[in-house]
C-alpha positions as CSV (number, residue, x, y, z in Angstrom):
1,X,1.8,12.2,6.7
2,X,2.2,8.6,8.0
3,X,-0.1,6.8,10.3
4,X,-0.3,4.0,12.0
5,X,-4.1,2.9,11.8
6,X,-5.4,0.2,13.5
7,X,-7.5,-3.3,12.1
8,X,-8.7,-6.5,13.2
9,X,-6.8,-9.5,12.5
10,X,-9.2,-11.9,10.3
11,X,-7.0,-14.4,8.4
12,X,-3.5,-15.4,8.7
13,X,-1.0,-17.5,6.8
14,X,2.6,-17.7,5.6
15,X,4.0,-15.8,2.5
16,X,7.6,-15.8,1.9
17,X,8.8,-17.4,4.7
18,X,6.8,-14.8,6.7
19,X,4.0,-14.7,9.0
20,X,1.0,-12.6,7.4
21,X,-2.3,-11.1,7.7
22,X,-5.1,-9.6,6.1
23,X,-6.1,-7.0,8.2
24,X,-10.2,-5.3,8.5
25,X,-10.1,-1.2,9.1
26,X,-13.6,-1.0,9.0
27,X,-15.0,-3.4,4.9
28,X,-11.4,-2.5,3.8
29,X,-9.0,-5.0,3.6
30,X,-4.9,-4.8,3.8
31,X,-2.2,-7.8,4.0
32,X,0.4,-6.8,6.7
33,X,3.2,-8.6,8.1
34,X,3.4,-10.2,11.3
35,X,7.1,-10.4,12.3
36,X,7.0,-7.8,14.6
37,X,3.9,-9.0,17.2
38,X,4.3,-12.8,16.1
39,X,1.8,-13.2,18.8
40,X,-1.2,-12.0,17.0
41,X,-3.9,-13.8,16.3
42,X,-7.4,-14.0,14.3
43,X,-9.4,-11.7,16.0
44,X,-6.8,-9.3,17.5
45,X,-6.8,-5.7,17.3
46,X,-3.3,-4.2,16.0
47,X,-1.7,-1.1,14.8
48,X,-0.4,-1.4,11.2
49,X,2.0,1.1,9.8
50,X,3.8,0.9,6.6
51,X,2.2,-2.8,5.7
52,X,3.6,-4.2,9.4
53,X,1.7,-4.5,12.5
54,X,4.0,-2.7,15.0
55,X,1.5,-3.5,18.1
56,X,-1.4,-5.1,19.8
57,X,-4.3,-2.8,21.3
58,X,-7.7,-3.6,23.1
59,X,-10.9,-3.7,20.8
60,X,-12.3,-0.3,22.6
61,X,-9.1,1.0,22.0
62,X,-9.1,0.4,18.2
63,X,-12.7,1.6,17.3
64,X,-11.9,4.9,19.3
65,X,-9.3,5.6,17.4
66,X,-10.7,4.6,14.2
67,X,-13.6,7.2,14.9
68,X,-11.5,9.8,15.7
69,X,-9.7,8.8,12.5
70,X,-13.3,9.1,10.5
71,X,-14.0,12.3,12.0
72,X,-10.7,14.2,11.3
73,X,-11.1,12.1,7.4
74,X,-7.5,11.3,7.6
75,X,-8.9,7.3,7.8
76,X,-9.5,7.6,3.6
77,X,-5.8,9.1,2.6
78,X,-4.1,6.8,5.0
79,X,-5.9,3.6,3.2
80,X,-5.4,4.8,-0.2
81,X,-9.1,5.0,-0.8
């Protein structure tokens, strides 16, 4: 199963040619790409699926969904942990 789990924005930069990330879901840290919501910014709340952000949310609506992430456990397998 593939999902798209959401992270704060804490560091961008260029790689490639490419705007970039790295990306907080809660300690664990993930670079994503950017190309899709060039837009973000440090401190923004986005969905990430497959190593790209695909959208912007609120802050509330990130940390409900990451709880309800953590209480069905499918927050671990999705991060590789």
């Amino acid at each position: 199963m593939c999902l798209g789990v959401p992270g704060k924005i804490v560091e961008t930069y260029e790689k490639g040619g490419l705007q970039m990330a790295k990306v907080d879901f809660g300690g664990i840290f993930r670079e994503a790409c950017l190309s899709y919501v060039p837009e973000a910014s440090v401190g923004d709340y986005c969905i990430i699926h497959v190593g790209f952000a695909i959208s912007l949310l609120s802050e509330k609506e990130a940390l409900e969904t990451l709880d309800l992430l953590k209480q069905i456990g499918g927050m671990e397998e999705e991060l590789g942990m």
